[in-house]
C-alpha positions as CSV (number, residue, x, y, z in Angstrom):
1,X,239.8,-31.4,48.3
2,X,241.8,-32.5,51.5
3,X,240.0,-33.8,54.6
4,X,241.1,-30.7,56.4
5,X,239.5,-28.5,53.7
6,X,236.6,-30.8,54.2
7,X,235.8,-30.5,57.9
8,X,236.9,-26.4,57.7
9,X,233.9,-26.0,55.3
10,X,231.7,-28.6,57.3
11,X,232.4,-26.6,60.2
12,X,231.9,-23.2,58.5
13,X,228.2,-24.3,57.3
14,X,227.6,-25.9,60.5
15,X,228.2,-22.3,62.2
16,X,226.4,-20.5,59.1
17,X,223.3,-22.6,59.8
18,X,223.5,-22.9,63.7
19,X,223.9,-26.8,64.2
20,X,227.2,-26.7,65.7
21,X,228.5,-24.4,68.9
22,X,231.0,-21.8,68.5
23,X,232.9,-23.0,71.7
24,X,233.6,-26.2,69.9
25,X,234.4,-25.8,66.6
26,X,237.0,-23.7,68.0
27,X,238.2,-26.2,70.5
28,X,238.2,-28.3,67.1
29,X,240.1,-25.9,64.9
30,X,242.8,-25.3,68.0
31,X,243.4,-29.1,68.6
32,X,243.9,-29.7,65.0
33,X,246.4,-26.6,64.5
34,X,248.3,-28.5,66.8
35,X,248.7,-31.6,65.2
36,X,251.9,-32.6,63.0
37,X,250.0,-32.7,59.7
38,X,252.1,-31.8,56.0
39,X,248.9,-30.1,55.1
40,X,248.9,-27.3,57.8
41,X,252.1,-25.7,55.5
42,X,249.0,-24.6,53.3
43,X,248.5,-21.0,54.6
44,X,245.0,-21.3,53.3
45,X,244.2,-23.9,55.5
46,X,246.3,-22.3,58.6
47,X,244.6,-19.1,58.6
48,X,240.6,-20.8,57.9
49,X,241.8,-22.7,61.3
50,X,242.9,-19.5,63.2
51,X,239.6,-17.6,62.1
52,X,237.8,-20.6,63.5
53,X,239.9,-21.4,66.9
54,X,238.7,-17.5,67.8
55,X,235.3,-17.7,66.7
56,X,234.2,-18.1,70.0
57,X,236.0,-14.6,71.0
58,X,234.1,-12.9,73.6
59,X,233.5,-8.9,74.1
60,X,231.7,-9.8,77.6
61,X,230.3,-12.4,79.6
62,X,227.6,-13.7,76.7
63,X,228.6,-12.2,73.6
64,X,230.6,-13.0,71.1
65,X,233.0,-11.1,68.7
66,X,231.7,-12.8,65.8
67,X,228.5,-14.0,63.9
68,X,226.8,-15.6,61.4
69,X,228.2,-12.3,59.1
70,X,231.1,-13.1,59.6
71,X,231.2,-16.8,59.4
72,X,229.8,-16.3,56.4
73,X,232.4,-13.8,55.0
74,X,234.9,-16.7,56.5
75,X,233.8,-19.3,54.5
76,X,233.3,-17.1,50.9
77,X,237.0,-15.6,51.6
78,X,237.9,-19.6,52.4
79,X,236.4,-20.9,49.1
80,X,237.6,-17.9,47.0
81,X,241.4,-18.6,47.9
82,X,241.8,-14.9,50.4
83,X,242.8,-17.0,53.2
């Protein structure tokens, strides 16, 4: 497993479980899909980091588009290769 594919399903748990903030694992998952890294060719690994850069998607001024469901979903569909 690459770092990349580390952190993605560090920060997928960490969402899943509440420990880390939506606002910054997608801050984290936008500054890395930035970087010049060989790895980010994996398409696996470029769409878990989309998912995550809009997890913190808003439908108004305190809601977000996604939850715990679907972080959950994210990280099954991450680990079973649908990414």
């Amino acid at each position: 497993m690459s770092e990349i594919e580390r952190q993605i399903r560090l920060k997928l748990a960490g969402l899943i479980s509440g420990v880390l903030d939506v606002e910054a694992v997608a801050d984290w998952a936008t500054e890395i899909r930035e970087q010049d890294d060989p790895a980010l060719d994996d398409d696996r690994l470029w769409s878990a980091l989309d998912k995550l850069s809009g997890a913190d998607s808003k439908t108004g001024p305190e809601e977000y588009l996604y939850g715990h469901d679907d972080y959950v979903r994210w990280l099954a569909d991450f680990d079973g290769g649908i990414f």
